[in-house]
C-alpha positions as CSV (number, residue, x, y, z in Angstrom):
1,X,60.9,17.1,20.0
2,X,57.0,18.1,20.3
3,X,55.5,15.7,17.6
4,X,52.3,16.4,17.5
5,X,53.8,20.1,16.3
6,X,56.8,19.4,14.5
7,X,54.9,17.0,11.8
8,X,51.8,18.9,11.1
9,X,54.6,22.1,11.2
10,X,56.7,19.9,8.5
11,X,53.8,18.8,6.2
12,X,52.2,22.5,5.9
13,X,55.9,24.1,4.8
14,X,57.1,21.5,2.7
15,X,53.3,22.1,0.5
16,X,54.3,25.5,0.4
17,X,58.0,24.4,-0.6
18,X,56.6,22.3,-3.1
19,X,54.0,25.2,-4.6
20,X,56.7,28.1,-4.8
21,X,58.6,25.3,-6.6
22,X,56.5,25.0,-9.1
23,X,55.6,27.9,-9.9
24,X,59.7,28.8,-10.3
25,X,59.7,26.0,-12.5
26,X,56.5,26.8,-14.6
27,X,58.1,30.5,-14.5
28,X,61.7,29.3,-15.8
29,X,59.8,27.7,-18.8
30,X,57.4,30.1,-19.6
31,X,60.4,32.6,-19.9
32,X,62.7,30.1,-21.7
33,X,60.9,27.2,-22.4
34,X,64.2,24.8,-23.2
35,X,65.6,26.4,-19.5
36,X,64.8,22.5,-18.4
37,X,65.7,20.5,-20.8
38,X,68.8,18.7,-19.0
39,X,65.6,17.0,-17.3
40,X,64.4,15.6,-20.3
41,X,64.8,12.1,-21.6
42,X,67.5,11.7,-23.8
43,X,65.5,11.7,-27.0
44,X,64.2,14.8,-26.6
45,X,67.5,16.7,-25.3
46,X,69.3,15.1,-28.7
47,X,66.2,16.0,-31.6
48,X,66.1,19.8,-29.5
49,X,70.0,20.7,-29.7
50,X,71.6,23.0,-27.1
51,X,70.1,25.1,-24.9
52,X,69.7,28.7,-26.0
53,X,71.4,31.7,-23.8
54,X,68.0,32.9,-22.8
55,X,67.2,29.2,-21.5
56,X,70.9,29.3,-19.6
57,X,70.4,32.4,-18.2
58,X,66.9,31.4,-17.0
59,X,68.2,28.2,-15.4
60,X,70.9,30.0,-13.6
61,X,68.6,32.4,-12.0
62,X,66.5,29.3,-11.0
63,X,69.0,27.5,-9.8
64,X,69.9,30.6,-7.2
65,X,66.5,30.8,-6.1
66,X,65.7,27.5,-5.6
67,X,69.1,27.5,-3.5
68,X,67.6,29.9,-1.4
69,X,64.2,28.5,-1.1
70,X,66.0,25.4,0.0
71,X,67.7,27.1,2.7
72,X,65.1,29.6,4.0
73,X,62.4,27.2,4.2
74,X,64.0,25.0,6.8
75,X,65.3,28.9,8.7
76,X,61.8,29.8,8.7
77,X,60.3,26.8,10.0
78,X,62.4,26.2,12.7
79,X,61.9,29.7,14.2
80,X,58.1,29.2,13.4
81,X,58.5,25.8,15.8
82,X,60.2,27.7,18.2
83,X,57.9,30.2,18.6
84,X,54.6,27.4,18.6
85,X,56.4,26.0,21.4
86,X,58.4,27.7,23.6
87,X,61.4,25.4,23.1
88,X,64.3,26.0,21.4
89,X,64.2,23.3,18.4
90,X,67.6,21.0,18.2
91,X,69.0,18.3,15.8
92,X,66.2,15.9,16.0
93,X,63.6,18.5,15.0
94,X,65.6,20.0,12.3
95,X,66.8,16.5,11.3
96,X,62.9,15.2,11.0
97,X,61.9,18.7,9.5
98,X,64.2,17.8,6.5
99,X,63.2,14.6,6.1
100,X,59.8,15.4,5.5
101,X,60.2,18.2,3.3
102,X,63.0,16.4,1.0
103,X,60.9,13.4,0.9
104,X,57.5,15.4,0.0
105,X,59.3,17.0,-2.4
106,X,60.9,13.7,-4.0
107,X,57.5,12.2,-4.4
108,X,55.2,15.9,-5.3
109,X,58.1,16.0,-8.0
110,X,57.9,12.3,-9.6
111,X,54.0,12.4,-9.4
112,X,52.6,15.9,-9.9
113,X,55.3,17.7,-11.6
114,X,56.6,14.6,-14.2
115,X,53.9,11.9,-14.1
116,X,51.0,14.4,-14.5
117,X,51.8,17.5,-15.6
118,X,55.2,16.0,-18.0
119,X,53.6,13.2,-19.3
120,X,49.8,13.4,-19.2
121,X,48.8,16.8,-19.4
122,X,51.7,18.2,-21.1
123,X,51.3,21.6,-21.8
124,X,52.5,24.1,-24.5
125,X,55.1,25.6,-22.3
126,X,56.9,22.3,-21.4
127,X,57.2,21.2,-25.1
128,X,60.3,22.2,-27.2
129,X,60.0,23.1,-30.5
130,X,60.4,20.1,-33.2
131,X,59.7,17.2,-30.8
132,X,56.0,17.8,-30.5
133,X,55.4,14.0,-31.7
134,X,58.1,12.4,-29.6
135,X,56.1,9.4,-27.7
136,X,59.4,9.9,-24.9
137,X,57.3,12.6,-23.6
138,X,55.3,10.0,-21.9
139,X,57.5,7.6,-20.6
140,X,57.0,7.9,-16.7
141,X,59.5,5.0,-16.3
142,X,62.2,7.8,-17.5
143,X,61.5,9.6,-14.3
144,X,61.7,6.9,-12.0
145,X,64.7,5.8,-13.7
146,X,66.2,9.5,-12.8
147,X,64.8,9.6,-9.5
148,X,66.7,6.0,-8.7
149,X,69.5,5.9,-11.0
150,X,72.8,2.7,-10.4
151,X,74.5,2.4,-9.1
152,X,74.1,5.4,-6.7
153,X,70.2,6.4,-5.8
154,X,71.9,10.0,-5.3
155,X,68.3,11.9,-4.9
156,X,67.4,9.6,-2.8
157,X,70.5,9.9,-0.4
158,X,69.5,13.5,-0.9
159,X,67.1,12.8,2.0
160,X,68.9,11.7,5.0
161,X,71.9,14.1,3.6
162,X,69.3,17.1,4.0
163,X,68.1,16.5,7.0
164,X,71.8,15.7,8.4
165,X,72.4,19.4,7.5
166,X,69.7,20.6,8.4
167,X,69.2,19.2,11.7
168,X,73.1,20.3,12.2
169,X,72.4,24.0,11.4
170,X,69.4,23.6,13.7
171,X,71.4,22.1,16.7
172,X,74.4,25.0,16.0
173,X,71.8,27.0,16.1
174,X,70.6,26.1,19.4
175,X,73.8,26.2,20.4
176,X,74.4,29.9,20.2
């Protein structure tokens, strides 16, 4: 594992992960603007209703490409890696490579995407129709709550699960 490659390598593709994420997710809304509201608190889900067709459809699509993004971004920076260094990358570098992007993307989603732009800025697009005045649009606890929920913290096991995987693809990989 070359280090003093792998992290700088890791930080740069995770940002990147973490822009084309949002701008999927400011897409999805501006297209159906209720496509997120599973992620809302509670409050809001119940005053809203269900979500429309166009906002299921829109979160399906989303869904798939962020599935993809997911799995190509880890593809592409390992043969990126391996062609910075000469070396063919195994588990440890795809193992710390997913570390670092599932964590930057843990912590770019509770602080940029639902501290800032959710609860503080709040724009048009992200607010449903009819709860306008709702005061749960500001609760950042909410979002910490989700992101560390009992009894099972499961996004946050969703960081040593992905880089298990992806450090195993990597090694296979290296393998063949």
């Amino acid at each position: 594992m070359n280090f003093s490659v792998l992290l700088p390598l890791s930080l740069a593709y995770s940002l990147a992960f973490c822009v084309a994420f949002t701008i999927l997710l400011v897409t999805t809304a501006l297209i159906a603007n209720d496509a997120w509201v599973h992620d809302y608190p509670r409050a809001i889900r119940d005053r809203y209703g269900p979500k429309s067709e166009r906002g299921r459809r829109a979160t399906v699509v989303a869904g798939v490409v962020l599935l993809f993004a997911t799995i190509a971004t880890p593809l592409i920076a390992m043969l990126d890696l391996a062609a910075r260094t000469g070396a063919t990358p195994g588990f440890l570098d795809g193992a710390m490579f997913g570390v670092v992007m599932m964590l930057a993307w843990i912590v770019y989603d509770l602080v940029v995407l639902d501290w800032l732009l959710f609860c503080t800025i709040r724009p048009r697009f992200l607010v449903l129709p009819g709860t306008e005045d709702m005061p749960e649009y500001r609760d950042k606890a909410f979002h910490v709550k989700v992101m560390v929920p009992k009894p099972v913290p499961w996004p946050l096991l969703m960081i040593p699960g992905y880089a298990v995987v992806v450090g195993g693809v990597t090694w296979i990989a290296s393998l063949l």
